[in-house]
BASE-249819 format. One record per residue (C-alpha): x, y, z; residue in three letters; residue number from 1. Coordinates in steps of 0.02 Angstrom, whole numbers, plus 50000, padded with zeros to 5 digits. Layout:
BEGIN
{atom {X,Y,Z},ALA,NUM}
...
END
This chain:
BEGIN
{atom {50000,50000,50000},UNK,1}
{atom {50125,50117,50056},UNK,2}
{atom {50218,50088,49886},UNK,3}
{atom {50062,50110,49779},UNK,4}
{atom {50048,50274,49874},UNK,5}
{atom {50216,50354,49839},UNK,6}
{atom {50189,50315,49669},UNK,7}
{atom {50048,50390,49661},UNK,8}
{atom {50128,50548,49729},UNK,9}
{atom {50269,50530,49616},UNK,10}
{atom {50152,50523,49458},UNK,11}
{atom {50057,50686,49538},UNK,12}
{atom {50199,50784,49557},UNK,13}
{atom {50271,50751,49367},UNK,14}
{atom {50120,50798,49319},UNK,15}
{atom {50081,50957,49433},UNK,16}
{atom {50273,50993,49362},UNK,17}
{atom {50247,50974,49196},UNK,18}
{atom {50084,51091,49198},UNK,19}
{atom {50157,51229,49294},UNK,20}
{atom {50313,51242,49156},UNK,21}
{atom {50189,51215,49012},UNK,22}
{atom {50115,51373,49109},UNK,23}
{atom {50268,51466,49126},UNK,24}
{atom {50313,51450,48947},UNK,25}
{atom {50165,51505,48876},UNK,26}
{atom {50161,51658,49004},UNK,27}
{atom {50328,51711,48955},UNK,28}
{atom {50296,51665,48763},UNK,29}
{atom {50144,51792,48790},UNK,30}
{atom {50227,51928,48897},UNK,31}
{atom {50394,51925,48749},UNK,32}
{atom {50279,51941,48622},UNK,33}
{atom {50182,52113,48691},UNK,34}
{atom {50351,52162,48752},UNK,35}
{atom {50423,52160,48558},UNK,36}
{atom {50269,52233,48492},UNK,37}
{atom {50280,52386,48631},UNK,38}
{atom {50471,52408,48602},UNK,39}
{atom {50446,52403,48396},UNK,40}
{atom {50339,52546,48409},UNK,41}
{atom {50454,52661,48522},UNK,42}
{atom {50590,52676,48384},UNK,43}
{atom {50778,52713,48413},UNK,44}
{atom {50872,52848,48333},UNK,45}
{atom {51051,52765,48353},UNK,46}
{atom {51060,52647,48203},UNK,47}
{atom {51068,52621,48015},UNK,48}
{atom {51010,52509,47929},UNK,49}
{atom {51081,52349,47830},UNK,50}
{atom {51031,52320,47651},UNK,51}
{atom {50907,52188,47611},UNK,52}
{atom {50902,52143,47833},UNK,53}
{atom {50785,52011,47846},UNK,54}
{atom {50797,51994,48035},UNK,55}
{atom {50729,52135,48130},UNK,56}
{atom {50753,52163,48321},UNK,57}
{atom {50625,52229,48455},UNK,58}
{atom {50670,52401,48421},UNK,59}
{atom {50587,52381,48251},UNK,60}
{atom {50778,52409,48176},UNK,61}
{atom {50848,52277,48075},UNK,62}
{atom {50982,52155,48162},UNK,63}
{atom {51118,52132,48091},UNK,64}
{atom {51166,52338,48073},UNK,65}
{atom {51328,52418,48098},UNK,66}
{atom {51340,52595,48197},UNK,67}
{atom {51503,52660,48271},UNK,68}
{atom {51539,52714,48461},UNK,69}
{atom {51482,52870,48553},UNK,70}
{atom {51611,52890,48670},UNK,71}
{atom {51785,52878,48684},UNK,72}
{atom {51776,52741,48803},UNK,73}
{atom {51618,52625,48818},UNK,74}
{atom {51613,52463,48931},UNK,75}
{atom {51599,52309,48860},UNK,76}
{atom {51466,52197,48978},UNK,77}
{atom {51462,52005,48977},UNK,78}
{atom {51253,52030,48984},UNK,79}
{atom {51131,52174,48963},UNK,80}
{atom {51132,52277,49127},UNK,81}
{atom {51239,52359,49211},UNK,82}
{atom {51252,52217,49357},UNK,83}
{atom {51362,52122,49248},UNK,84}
{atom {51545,52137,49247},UNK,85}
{atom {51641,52235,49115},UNK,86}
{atom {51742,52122,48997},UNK,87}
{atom {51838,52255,48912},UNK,88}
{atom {51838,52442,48882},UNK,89}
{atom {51819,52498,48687},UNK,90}
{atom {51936,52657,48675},UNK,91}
{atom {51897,52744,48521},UNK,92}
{atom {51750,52868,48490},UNK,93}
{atom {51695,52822,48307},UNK,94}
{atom {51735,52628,48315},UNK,95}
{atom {51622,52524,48202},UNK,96}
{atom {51529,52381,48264},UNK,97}
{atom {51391,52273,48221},UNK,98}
{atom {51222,52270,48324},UNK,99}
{atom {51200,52087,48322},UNK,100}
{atom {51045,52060,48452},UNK,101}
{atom {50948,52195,48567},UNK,102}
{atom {50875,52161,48741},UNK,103}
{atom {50775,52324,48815},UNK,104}
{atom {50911,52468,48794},UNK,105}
{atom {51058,52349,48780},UNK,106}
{atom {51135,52299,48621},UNK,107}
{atom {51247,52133,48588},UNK,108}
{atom {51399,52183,48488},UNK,109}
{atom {51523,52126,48367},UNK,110}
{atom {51693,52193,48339},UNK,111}
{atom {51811,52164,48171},UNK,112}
{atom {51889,52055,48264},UNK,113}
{atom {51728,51951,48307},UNK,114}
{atom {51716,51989,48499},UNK,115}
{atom {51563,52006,48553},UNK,116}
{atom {51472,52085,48714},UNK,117}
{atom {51356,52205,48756},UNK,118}
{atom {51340,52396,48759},UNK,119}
{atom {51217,52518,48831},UNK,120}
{atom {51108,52599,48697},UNK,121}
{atom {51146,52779,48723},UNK,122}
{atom {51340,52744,48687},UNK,123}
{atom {51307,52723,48515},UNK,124}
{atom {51280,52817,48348},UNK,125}
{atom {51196,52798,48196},UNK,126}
{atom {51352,52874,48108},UNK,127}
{atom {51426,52775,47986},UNK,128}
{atom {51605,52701,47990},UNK,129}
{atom {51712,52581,47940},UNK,130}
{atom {51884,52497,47967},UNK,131}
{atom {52003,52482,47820},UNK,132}
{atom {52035,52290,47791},UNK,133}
{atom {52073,52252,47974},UNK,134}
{atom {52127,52077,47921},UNK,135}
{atom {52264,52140,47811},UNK,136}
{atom {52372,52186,47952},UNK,137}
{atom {52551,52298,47902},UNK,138}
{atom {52476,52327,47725},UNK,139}
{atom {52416,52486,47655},UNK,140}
{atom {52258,52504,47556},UNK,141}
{atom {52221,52615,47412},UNK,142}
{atom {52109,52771,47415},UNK,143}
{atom {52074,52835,47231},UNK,144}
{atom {52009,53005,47169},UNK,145}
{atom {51856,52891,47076},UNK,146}
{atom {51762,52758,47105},UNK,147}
{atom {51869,52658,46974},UNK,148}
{atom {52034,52563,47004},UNK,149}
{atom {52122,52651,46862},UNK,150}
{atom {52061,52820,46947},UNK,151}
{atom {52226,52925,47027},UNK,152}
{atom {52299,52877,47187},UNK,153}
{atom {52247,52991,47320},UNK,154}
{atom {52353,52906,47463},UNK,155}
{atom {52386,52730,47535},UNK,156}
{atom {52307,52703,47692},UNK,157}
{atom {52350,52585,47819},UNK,158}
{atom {52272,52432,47889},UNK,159}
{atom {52150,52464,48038},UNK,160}
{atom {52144,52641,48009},UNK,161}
{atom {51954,52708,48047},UNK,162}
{atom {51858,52810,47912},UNK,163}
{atom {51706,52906,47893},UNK,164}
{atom {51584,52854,47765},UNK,165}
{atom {51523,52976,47657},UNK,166}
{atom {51425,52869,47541},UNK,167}
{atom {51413,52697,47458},UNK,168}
{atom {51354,52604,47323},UNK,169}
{atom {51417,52507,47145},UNK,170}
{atom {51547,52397,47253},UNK,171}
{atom {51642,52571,47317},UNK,172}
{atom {51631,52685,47456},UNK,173}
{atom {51659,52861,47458},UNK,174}
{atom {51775,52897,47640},UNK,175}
{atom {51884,52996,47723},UNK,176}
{atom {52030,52913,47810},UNK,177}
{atom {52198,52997,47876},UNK,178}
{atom {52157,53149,47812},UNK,179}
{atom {52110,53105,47632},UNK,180}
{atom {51955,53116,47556},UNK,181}
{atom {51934,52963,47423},UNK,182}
{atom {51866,52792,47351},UNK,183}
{atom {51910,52639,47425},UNK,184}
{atom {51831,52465,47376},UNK,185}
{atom {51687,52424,47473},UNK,186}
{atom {51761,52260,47498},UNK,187}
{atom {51896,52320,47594},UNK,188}
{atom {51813,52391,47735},UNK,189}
{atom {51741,52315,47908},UNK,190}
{atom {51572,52415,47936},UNK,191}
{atom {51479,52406,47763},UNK,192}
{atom {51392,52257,47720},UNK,193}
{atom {51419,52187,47520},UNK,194}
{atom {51327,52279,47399},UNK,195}
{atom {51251,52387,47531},UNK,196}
{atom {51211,52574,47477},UNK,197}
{atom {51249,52733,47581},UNK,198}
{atom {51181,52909,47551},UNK,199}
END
């Protein structure tokens, strides 16, 4: 008897288990789903947008986008809020890096050299820049006077160097790196996406 009982209460309790996280799910599935509808609506002035983004993230903005940094230095969190620890400091205003996810007024990361963490909202910009060909390291790059290889030199620019863009589109972008004002191939910068256009 006293076996058929605690069976009994061990079949109960899966069961009372199971329904409370069916419960839980579909509470949370309901409360995420208002919560990206609400935050879609608000809008955020701090990105730009990716050509052709399929993806789009509750801000209504399409993930993945590239924007550069605010601030000279910005914190790097392990999670969104500000109760997680810092993994590293970024220390250049203008940085590009690529929003990747969003959670409330936190954004997940990427940087051109695929680290990833995440950065409070207000610490970035929807200005546009890029890093020339990070992953050429001790080369130099060249910035014409067209949009056309056989276009004058303007300068060589080195590796990692951080540009403004000016505008984008036909496989070049129109910057200004070190100085110079020129065309550099669209595939050699970190902070455009292929084929992407820029006004």
């Amino acid at each position: 008897m006293a076996r058929k009982n605690s069976a009994t209460r061990r079949i109960k309790s899966g069961i009372f288990g199971v329904a409370c996280l069916t419960a839980a799910g579909i509470g949370a599935w309901s409360l995420s789903g208002y919560r990206a509808e609400s935050l879609a609506s608000a809008g955020e002035a701090t990105a730009s947008i990716s050509q052709g983004a399929q993806n789009r993230g509750p801000s209504g903005l399409p993930l993945p986008r590239f924007v550069s940094l605010k601030a000279e230095k910005v914190n790097v969190r392990r999670g969104p809020s500000s109760d997680y620890p810092v993994s590293w400091v970024f220390q250049r205003k203008g940085l590009p890096v690529e929003i990747i996810a969003e959670f409330e007024n936190w954004r997940r990361v990427r940087d051109s050299e695929g680290a990833e963490g995440w950065i409070l909202q207000n610490m970035l910009s929807g200005k546009r820049t890029a890093m020339i060909a990070p992953w050429r390291q001790n080369e130099t790059i060249a910035l014409h006077a067209a949009p056309d290889k056989t276009s004058g030199l303007i300068a060589k620019v080195s590796a990692g160097v951080v540009s403004d863009i000016e505008a984008c589109g036909h496989d070049w972008c129109e910057v200004t790196a070190g100085g110079y004002d020129g065309y550099i191939e669209q595939s050699s910068l970190w902070g455009v996406y292929p084929g992407e256009s820029l006004d």
